[in-house]
N, C-alpha and C positions, 0 to 999 in steps of 0.2 A: 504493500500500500504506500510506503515510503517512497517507495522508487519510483510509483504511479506517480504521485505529485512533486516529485524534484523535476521527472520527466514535465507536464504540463508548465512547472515554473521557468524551465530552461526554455522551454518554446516560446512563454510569454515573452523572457527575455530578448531574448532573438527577433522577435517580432518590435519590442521598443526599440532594440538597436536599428532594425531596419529604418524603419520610421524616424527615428531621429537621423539618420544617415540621410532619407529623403529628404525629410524637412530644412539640415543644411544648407543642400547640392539645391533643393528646385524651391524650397522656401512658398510662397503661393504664386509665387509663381507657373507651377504645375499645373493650376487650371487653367492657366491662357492655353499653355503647352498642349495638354490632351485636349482643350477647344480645337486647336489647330490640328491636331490628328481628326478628331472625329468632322473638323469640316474637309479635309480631305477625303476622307472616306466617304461622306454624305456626296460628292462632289462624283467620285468616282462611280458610286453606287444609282445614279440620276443617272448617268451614262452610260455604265456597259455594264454592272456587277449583280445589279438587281437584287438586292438581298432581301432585301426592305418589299420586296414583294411579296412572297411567300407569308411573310406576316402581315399585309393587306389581305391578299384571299385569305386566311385561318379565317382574322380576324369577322369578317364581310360573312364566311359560313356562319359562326358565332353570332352575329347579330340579325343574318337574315330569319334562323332558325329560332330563334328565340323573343322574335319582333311580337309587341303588344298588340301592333294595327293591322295584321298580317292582310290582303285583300281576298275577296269571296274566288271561288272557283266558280268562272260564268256557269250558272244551270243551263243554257242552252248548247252548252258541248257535250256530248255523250260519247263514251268507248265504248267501242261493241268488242268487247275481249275474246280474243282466242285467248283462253286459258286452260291448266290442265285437265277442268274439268270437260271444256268443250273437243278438245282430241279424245280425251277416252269416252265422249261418248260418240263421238262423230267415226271415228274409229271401225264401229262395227261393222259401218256401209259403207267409208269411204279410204279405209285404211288411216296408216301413219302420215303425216305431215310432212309431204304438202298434199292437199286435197286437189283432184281434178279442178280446172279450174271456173268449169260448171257451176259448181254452189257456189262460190262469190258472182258466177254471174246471175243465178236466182236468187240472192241476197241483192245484188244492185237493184234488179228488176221489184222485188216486191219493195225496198226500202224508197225507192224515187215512185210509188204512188201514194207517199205518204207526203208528201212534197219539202223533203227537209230541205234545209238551207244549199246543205254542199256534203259529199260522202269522201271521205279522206282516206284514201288507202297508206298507212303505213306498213307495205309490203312491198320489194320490189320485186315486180315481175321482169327479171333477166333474162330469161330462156324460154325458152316454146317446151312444153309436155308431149316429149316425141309419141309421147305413148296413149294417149289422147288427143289427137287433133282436133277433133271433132267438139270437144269439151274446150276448149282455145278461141277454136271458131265462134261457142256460145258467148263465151266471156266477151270479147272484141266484138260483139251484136249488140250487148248488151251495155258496154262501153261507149259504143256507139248512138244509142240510145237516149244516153244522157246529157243532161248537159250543165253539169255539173259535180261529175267525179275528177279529182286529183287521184295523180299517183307523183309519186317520189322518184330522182333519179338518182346517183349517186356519182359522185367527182374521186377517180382514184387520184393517187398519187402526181403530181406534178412530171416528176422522173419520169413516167411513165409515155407521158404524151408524146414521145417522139416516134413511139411505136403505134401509135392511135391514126386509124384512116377515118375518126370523124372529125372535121370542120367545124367550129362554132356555127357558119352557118347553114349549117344543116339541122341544128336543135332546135324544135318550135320551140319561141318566146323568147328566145334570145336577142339582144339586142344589141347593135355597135356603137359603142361610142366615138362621137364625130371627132374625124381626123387621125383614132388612135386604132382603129382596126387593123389586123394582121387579117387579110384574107387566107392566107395559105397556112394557118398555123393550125394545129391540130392537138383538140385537148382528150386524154384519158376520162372516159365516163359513162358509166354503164344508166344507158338508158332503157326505159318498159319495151317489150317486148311486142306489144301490140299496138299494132296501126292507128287504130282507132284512137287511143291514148295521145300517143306524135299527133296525128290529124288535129286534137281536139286545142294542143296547145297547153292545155292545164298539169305542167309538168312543170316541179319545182327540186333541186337539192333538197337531201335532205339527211347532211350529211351532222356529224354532231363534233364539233374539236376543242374537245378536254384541253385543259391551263396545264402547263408543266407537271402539275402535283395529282396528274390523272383523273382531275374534279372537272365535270362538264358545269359550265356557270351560265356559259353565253353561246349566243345563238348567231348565226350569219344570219342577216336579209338579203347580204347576194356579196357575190366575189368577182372579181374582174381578171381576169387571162386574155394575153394579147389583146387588150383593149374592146375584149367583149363584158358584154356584162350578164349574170344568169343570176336568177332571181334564186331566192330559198323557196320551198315548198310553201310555208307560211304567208309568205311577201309574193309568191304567186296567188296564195287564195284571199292575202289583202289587195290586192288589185281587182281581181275579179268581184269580189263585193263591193269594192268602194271605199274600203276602209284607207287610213293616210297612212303612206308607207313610210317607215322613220327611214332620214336620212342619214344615218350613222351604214355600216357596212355591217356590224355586228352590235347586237346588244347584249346588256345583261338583264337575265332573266327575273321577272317580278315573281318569285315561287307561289305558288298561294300556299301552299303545305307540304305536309308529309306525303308519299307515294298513297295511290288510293285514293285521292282529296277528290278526282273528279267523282261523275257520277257515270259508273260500268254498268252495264247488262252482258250477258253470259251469251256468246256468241249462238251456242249450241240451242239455249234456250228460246232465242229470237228464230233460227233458222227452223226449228221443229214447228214452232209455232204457225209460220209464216204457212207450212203443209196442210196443216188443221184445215178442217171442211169448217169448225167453229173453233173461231180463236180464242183465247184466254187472256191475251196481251193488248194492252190499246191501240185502238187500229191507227190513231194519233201521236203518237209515241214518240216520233222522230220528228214530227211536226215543226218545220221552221230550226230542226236542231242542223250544227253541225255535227253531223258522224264519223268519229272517225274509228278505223280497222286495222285493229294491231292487236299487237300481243304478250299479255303479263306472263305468260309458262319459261319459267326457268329453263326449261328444258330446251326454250326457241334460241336461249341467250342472248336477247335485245334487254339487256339490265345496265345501267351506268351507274356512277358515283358521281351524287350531286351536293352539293350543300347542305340538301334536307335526309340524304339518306346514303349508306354504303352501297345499297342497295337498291335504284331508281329505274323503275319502268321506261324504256324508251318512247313509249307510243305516249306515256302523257309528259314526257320530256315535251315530248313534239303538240302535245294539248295545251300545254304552259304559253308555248312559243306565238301557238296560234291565239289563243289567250291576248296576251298579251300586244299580238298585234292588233286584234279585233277593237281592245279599250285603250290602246296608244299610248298604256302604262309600263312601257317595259323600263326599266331602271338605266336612266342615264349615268354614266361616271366620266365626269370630264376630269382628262388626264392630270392637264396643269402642272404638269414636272416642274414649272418652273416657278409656281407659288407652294408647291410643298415643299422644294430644296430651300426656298428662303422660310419658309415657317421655320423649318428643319434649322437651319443658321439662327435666326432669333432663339429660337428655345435653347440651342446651347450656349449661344454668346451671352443671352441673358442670363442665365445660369450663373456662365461663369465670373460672370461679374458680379452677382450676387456673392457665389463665394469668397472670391480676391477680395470685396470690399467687405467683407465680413459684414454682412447686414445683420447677421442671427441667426443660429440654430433652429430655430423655433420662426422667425419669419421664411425662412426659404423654407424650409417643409412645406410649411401652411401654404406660400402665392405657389409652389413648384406643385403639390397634392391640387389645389385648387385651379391649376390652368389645364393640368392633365385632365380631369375629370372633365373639366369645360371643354376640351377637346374630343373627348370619347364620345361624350354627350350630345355634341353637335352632329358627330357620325351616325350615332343611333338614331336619333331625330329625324335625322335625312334620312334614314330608309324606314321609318314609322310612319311620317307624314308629310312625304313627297316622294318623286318619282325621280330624285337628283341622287344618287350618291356619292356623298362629301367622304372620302378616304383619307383619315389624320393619322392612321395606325403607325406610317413609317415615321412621320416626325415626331409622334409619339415617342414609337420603340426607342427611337434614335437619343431622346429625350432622358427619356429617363436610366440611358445605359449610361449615358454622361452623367447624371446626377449620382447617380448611384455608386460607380467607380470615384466621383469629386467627393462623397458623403464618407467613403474608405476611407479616404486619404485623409479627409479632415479630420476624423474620430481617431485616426491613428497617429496624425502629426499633433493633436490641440496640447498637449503639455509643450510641446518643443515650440511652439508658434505662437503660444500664448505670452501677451505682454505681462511677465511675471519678473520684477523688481529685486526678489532672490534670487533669482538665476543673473540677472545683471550685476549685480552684488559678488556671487560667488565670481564671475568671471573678471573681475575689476580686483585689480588691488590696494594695497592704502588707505586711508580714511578716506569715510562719505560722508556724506550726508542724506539723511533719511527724512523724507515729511509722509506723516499718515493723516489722511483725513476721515474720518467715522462721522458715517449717518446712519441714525440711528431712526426705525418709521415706528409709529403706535400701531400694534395690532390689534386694539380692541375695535377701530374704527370701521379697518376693513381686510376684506378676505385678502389674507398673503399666499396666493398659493405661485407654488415653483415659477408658471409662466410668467405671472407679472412680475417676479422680483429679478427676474432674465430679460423680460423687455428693460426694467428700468436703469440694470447692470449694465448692457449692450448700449443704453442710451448717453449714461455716464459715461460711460470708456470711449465713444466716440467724439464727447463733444471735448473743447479745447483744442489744443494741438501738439501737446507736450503727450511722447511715450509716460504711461504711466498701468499698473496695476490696478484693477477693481474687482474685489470679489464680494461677496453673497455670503454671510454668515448668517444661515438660517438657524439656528438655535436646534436644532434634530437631534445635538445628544442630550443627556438626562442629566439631571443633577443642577450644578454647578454651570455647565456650560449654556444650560436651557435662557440663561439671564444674558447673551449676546444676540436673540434669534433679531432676526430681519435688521441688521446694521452692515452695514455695505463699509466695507474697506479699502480705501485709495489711495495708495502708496506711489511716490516720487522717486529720485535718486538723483545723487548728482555730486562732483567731486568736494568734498568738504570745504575748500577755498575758492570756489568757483562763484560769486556773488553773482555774476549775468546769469549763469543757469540756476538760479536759486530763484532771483526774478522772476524768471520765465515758469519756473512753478508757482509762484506765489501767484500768477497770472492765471494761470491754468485751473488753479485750485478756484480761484474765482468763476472763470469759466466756467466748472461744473456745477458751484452752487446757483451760476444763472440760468442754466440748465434743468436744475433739479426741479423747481417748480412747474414746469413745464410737463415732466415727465409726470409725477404727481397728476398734475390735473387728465393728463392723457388714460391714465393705466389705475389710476383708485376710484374710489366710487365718492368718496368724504377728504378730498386731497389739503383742506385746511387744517393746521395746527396738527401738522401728520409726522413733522420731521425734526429732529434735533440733530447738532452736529456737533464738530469740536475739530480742532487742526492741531496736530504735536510733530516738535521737530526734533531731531538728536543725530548725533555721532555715530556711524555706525562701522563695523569693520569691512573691509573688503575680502575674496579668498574664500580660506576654508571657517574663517570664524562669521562668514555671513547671519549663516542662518542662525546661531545662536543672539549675535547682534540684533537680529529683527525681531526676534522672540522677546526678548529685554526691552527694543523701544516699543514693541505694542505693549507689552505692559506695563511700563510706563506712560504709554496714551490713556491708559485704559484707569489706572489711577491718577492723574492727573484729570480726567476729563471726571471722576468721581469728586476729585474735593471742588473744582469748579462747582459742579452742581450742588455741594454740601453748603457752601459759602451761600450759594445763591437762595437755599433754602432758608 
């Protein structure tokens, strides 16, 4: 056990010597110093290092998922779910997945006499059903028929395109932008299968691309290659209704919830029905909805990772998207690298200039807690109750990793950095001369607690302009010593034949009694007739006999400043 705690005392050790070794060499200096590291970093990290990203999206999941105001899931979107339970039952008559592709073409057909809005296939049909033609043939009849089905294409790979024989202008709904078209250029894209789909135009991407951290957040409205431009599946079915297509290229997604959030009907369910001689289900059902046709089964593995879930259904990824284009609440986040890198500079620079000028222990906590929160708070906000999201997290993070490494250093340099009159003493040799000044406050008047008597400390020790000592002798132990509580101590030095520096305190000591009242009224509740004082001056040693030297003149202030008041009585 012995060994336990010589071990813990040596570390201490080693850890003061560190610390006084810094406080030396970088003095407070050290927080200009690491200012200056962390605005290069901040600097670096705005242009190519992006660090500070990864803790916007956490963050941005964190608060989407969590939001008070979160908005409704339109009730006029419905999924008609191919789910597990609609393969095992579909199964019996039409086998494993994929299904001839016959029944979605008698699911178009009975679902467009119900006159929904629009029927949204999240399926893409890539290839012909060598093995059914005739079932192909229905589908693309049926297709045909409407006038109002989407289907989805998909965009591979870039790399790819150079082995692609289709042409942007060969894709119905494509469009050039003036001046910047590449006629000859040829992009990788697997588009529907069926004529009738191409013929009708209503073919949109609908492809999904996951942030870095494999989180899908955001949604393309359309991407530009060779200076064509293709619309997303959503931003095709926002055109065709009327709705306003956002001008961004890609948004961030308004989630309404957790996976589920829309309202699903059981694919299997709806398609039995539809057979019935008397049906069971409202024959209005899809009325005016948009439908769209995908699939929650695990087993299809259309599942992403979104903000709301590890585990997020593709087809209402792509319900969100359309969502959202429909109410033209998709979540703006205007970038502004260049009002976040200066927020990001102010909160450290102010910082460290709080510390350098030693404002307070206790003031920089409080305005440094209190701007972060107001920071956080404003993020949240914006995506509670607006459609803007304000991203503070990197000048935050950045924020408080500077505080927190400058609060280290503080809590470990504060003996060695403290204006302490014995240690100036110890280091000085020869006679001094010593002045102590005691203020003594009444505590029956008012509440002395820790913080005010550290504001009033911090405010004494700053004013004047002569180096000097001020400490806080709160009366905490028992006895004998309880008769010192709340009397502030403010000790001088200076060479004992020095009469200009004696001056100069006898100045200063003024300066703080005109000070003092001030404070008083700032920081007590009852600041009149609160304060007694007294000023004692003496000889003191330099060296190794310092401390005994100051020991002898306080108590000699301390009896001296007793028979004054004796007299006075």
């Amino acid at each position: 056990m012995k060994i336990h705690l010589l071990v813990i005392n040596r570390i201490r050790q080693l850890f003061a010597m560190f610390y006084a070794l810094l406080a030396r060499r970088w003095k407070k200096n050290f927080y200009l110093y690491l200012a200056v590291v962390f605005t290069v970093f901040a600097l670096a990290d705005a242009a190519f290092l992006h660090v500070t990203q990864e803790m916007r999206q956490g963050a941005f999941d964190l608060m989407v998922r969590y939001r008070i105001n979160p908005p409704k899931p339109d009730p006029n979107i419905v999924i008609v779910d191919i789910n597990e339970a609609s393969l095992a039952a579909m199964a019996k008559d039409y086998g494993r997945w994929p299904w001839p592709r016959q029944v979605l073409g008698e699911f178009l057909e009975q679902v467009e006499k119900q006159h929904p809005k629009a029927v949204v296939f999240d399926i893409l049909f890539s290839d012909a059903d060598v093995y059914n033609a005739d079932s192909d043939a229905y589908f693309n009849a049926a297709i045909a028929a409407s006038n109002n089905a989407f289907f989805p294409m998909l965009r591979l790979d870039p790399d790819s395109d150079a082995l692609s024989q289709i042409k942007p202008s060969m894709i119905p709904g494509i469009t050039a932008l003036s001046g910047q078209a590449d006629p000859n250029a040829t992009v990788a894209v697997v588009l529907p299968h069926f004529a009738a789909a191409l013929d009708s135009g209503r073919i949109g991407l609908n492809n999904i691309y996951p942030d870095v951290d494999g989180t899908a957040r955001r949604y393309q409205v359309y991407r530009e290659d060779y200076g064509w431009k293709m619309l997303s599946l959503p931003a095709r079915l926002a055109t065709e209704q009327g709705w306003p297509l956002a001008p961004a290229k890609e948004v961030l997604l308004n989630w309404r919830g957790k996976p589920f959030s829309y309202h699903y009907v059981s694919f299997s369910d709806v398609y039995t029905d539809m057979g019935r001689k008397e049906k069971t289900r409202p024959q209005d059902e899809f009325k005016d909805k948009i439908v769209i046709i995908g699939s929650t089964a695990p087993s299809l593995f259309d599942i992403k990772p979104t903000p709301m879930s590890k585990m997020h259904q593709g087809v209402e990824i792509l319900a969100t998207a359309i969502d959202n284009m429909k109410h033209a609440d998709y979540l703006r986040f205007p970038e502004a690298k260049l009002a976040y890198l200066l927020l990001t500079l102010v909160l450290i620079w102010v910082t460290a200039w709080a510390f350098y000028t030693n404002v307070g222990r206790d003031k920089v906590n409080r305005l440094f807690g209190l701007s972060q929160f107001l920071l956080i708070g404003i993020s949240y906000a914006s995506i509670n109750f607006s459609n803007t999201y304000i991203n503070l997290t990197g000048p935050v993070a950045l924020a408080v990793a500077y505080f927190t490494l400058s609060r280290i250093y503080a809590s470990g340099t504060y003996k060695a950095l403290e204006q302490n009159m014995v240690r100036v003493s110890l280091e000085r040799g020869g006679e001094l001369s010593g002045t102590i000044l005691l203020i003594r406050l009444d505590g029956t008047q008012n509440l002395m607690v820790d913080v005010v008597l550290e504001r009033i400390r911090n405010g004494l020790e700053r004013s004047g302009a002569e180096i000097k000592s001020v400490d806080v002798l709160k009366g905490i132990q028992k006895g004998v010593w309880d008769l010192l509580e709340y009397t502030f101590a403010v000790s001088w030095v200076s060479a004992a034949n020095d009469e200009v520096a004696q001056a100069r305190i006898v100045a200063d000591r003024d300066a703080v009694l005109t000070k003092l009242p001030v404070l008083l009224r700032k920081n007590l509740a009852q600041p009149e007739n609160v304060a007694t004082w007294f000023t004692y001056q003496g000889y003191i040693s330099g060296g190794e006999k310092a401390r005994a030297s100051w020991r002898i003149l306080f108590a000699e202030a301390i009896l001296e400043w007793e028979k004054q008041q004796e007299m006075k009585a």
